[in-house]
N, C-alpha and C positions, 0 to 999 in steps of 0.2 A: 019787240025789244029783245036784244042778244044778251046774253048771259053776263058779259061782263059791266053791260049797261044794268041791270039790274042789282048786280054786285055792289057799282057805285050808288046807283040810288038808295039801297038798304042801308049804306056806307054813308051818306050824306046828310044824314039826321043824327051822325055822332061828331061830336067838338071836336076840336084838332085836327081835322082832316088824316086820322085816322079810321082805316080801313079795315073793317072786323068781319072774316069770313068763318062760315060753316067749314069742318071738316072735307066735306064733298067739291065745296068750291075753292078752296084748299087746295087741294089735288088738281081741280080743273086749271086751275090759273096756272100752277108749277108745270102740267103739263102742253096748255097755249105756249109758256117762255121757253121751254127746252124745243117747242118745235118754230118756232124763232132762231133758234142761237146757231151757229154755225159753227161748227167746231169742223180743226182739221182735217181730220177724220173724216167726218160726212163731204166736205169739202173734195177732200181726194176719192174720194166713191163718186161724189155728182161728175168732177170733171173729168173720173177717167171714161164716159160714158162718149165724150168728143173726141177721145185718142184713137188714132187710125195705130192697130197693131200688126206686127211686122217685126220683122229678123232686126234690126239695127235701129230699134226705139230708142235703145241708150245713147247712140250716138245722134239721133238728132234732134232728141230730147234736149240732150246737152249744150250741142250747138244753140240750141231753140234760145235756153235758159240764159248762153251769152251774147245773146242775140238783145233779145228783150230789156237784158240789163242796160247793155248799150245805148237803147234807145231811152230808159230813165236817165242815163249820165249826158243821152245828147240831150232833150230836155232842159237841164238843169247847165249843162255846158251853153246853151244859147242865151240862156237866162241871165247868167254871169258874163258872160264875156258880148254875145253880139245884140244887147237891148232885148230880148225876146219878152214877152209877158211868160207867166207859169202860170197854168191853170189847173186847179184840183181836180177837172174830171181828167185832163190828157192824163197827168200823173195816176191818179187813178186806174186808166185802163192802163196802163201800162207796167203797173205793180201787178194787176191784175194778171195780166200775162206772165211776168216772171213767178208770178206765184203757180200758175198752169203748169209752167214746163217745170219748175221744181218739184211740183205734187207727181209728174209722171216720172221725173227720174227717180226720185222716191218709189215710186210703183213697181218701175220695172227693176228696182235694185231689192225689192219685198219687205220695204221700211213704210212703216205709217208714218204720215207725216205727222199725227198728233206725237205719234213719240219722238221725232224729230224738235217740235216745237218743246217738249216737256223736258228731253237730253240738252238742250242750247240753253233753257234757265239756268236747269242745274248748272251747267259749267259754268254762267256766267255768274251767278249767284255765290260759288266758289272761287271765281277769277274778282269778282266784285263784292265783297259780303256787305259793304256799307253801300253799295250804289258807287257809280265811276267815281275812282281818283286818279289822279296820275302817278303815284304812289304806284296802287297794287296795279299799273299797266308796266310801269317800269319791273316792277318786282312780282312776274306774274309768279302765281304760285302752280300753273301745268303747266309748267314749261320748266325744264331743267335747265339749271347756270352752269353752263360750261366753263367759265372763267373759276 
């Protein structure tokens, strides 16, 4: 028996399906999820691992990135207009890829993509403080009124 099964079974002779661990297994559980989770970060280190490096990464990173989106918007283009089905894994891989070529222009520009993902809240967070309205899109607040 593995360790988290053991967890449960200690777990399973308390009411409510409340889960009461030691200390030690404590730790162990926090550290099973954190090597589970996948943050940015680790993300852009796993994939830069498949990037062929080379004088003009930026550039066909870039390209890469408008590439990929392309094929999310044809996707979604055929679906709307010429009867296509959509399927979550095509979309799927194909976010996937635009997330590739973003994580290496991120790379090769010496931007984490986790601070990437953490700088885009905040902005939006401040461009949205309540969650979208049409309001504060009309009336962004970075962005300066010229008028």
């Amino acid at each position: 028996m593995g360790r988290l099964e053991e967890i449960k079974q200690r777990s399973s002779k308390i009411p409510f399906g409340r889960i009461v661990v030691n200390i030690r297994d404590y730790h162990w559980l926090l550290d099973q999820a954190r090597e589970k989770c996948m943050t940015f970060t680790k993300y852009q280190q796993l994939a830069s691992r498949t990037a062929k490096k080379h004088d003009e990464e930026l550039i066909n990173y870039g390209l890469g990135l408008s590439a990929e989106a392309g094929e999310v918007a044809d996707l979604i283009k055929k679906f709307r207009f010429h009867g296509h089905k959509i399927y979550e894994d095509d979309i799927k891989k194909e976010l996937g890829d635009v997330l590739w070529y973003a994580s290496q222009v991120a790379r090769v520009a010496g931007i984490d993509l986790g601070d990437v993902a953490e700088s885009n809240i905040a902005k939006l967070k401040k461009r949205y403080p309540h969650g979208f309205s049409s309001e504060d899109s009309i009336k962004r607040v970075d962005v300066k009124d010229d008028d």
